[in-house]
N, C-alpha and C positions, 0 to 999 in steps of 0.2 A: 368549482372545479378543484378537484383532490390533487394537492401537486405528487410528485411518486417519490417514497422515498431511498433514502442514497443509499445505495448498495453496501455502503460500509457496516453499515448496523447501529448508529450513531443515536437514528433514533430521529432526527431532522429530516426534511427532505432534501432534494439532490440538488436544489439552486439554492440552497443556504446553507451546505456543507461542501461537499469536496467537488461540486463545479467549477467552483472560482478556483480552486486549484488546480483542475485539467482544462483549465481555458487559460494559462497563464499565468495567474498572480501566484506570486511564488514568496513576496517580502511577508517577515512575521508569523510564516510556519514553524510551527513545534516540530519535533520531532514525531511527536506520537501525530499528530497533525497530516505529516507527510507518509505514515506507515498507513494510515486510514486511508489517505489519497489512493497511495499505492493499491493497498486491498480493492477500491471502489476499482481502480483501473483494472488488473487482471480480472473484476465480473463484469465489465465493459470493453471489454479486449483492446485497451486505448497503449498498445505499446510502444508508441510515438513517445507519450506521458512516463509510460516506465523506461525507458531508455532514460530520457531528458534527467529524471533524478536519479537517476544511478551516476555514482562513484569514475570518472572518467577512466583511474586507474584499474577499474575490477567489471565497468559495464559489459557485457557482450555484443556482440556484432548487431545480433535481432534477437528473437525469442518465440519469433513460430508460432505465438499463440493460435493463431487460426486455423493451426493446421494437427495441436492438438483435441484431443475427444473433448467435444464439449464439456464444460464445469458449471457446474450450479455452486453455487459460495451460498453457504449458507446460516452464516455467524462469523462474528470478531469478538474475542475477547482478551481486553489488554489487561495481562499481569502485572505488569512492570516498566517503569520509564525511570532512566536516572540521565541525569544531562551532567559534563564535568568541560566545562570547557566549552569547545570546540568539538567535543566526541560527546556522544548516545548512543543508551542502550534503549531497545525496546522490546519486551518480551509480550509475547502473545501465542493466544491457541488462535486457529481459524479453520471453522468447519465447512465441510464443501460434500457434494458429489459427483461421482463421475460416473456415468450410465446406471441410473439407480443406488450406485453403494457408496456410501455414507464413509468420508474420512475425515482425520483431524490427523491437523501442523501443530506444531507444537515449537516455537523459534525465538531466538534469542537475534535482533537484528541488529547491525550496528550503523551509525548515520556520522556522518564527518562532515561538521559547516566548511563551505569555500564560499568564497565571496559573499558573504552575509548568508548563503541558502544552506539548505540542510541536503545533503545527498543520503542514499544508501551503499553503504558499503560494502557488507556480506554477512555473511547470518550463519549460527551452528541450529541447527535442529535436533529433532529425534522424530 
């Protein structure tokens, strides 16, 4: 039996990559770690999961995913990770579609540890 692989793009499958991260375990995530989480989750509409690591000071209420047009995710590619502290950046493109047409993110994310774990904070784009 073929296990399916994780949405992130990683390259692993889904119960040896960012499972164990939307089931919970949270101790010993990277940063780039939890940006892969996060991408797995928005192509898994798990916004329980994306709330949970969002940034308490910057999270939103909800995020409606299921009530936007369906998204196919279709690549992750991390540019950039620098860690200083307590703060990370994570820079990446990720490709997607939305009813057929083909776009790309292009985002500069930032992550703030509290209590041991890594949140997201907020992101510049283009």
């Amino acid at each position: 039996m073929k296990l399916a692989p994780c949405p992130c793009h990683s390259g692993a499958n889904y119960t040896a990559c960012c499972q164990r991260w939307h089931t919970g375990r949270r101790e010993q995530q990277s940063p780039v770690e939890l940006m892969r989480s996060r991408y797995a989750a928005y192509a898994l509409l798990l916004e329980d999961y994306l709330l949970a690591t969002w940034h308490p000071d910057t999270r939103p209420a909800r995020l409606g995913l299921s009530e936007d047009a369906p998204t196919k995710w279709t690549g992750l590619r991390i540019l950039r990770d620098e860690v200083q502290g307590d703060s990370a950046i994570v820079e990446f493109e990720a490709r997607y579609k939305i009813n057929g047409k083909a776009e790309k993110l292009h985002e500069i994310s930032r992550f703030i540890k509290l209590n041991n774990n890594w949140y997201y904070l907020d992101a510049s784009g283009e």
